[in-house]
C-alpha positions as CSV (number, residue, x, y, z in Angstrom):
1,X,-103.0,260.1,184.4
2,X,-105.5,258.5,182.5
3,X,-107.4,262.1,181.7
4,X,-103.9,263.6,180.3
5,X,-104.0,260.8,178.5
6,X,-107.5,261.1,176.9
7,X,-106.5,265.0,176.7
8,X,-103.5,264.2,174.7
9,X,-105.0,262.1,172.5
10,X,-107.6,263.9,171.2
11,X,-105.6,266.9,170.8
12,X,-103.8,264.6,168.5
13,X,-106.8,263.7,166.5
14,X,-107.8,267.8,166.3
15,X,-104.2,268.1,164.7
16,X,-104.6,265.8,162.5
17,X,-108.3,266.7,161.3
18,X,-106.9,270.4,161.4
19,X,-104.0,269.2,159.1
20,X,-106.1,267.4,156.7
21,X,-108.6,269.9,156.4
22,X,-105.8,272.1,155.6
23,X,-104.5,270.2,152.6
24,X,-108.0,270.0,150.8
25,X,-108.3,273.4,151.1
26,X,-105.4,274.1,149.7
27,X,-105.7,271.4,146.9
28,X,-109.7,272.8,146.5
29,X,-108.1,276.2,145.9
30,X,-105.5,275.3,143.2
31,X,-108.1,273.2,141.0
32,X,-110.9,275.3,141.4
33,X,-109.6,279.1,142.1
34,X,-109.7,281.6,144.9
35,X,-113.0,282.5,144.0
36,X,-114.0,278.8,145.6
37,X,-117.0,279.3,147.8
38,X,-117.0,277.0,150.1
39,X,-113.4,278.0,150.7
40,X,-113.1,281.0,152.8
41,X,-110.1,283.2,152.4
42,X,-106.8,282.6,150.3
43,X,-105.8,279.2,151.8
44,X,-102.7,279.5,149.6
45,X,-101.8,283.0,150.2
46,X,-101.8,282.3,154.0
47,X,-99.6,279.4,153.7
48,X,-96.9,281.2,151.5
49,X,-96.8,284.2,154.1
50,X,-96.3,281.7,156.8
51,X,-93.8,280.2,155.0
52,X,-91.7,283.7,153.9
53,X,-92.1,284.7,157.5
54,X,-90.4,281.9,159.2
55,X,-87.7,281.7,156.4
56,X,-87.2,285.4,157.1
57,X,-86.2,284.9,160.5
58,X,-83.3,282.7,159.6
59,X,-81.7,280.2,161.9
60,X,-85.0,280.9,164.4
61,X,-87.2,280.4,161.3
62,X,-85.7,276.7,160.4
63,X,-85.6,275.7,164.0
64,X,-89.1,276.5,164.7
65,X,-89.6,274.5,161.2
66,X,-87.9,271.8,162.7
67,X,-89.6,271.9,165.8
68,X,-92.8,271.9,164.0
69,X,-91.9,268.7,161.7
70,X,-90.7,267.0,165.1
71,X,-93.7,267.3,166.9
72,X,-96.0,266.0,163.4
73,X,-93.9,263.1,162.8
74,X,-93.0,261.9,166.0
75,X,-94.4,258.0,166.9
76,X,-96.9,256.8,169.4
């Protein structure tokens, strides 16, 4: 139990670190440009087509949103 645990765990802290890395990118790419280079890719562009795609998919769409916010703000 103790290795599910541990498992868990740092999956969490991945999440997180994935998540935060996220948001700079994004914020690095709306101060500085696309054109940033130590920012691979359109960050922002990405994000919006995420976005469009679950909202296109209607009542699916917002339940996997909801899913998603559930599982990132739940408590310890």
């Amino acid at each position: 139990m103790e290795i599910i645990k541990k498992a868990t765990d740092s999956l969490k802290m991945l999440t997180e670190a994935a998540l935060a890395l996220l948001s700079l990118a994004v914020v690095v790419q709306i101060l500085v440009g696309p054109g940033a280079p130590f920012v691979p890719g359109d960050v922002v562009g990405n994000v919006i087509d995420v976005t469009k795609q679950l909202g296109g998919e209607g009542v699916v769409g917002l339940v996997a949103i909801w899913v998603l916010v559930h599982i990132f703000n739940r408590k310890q």
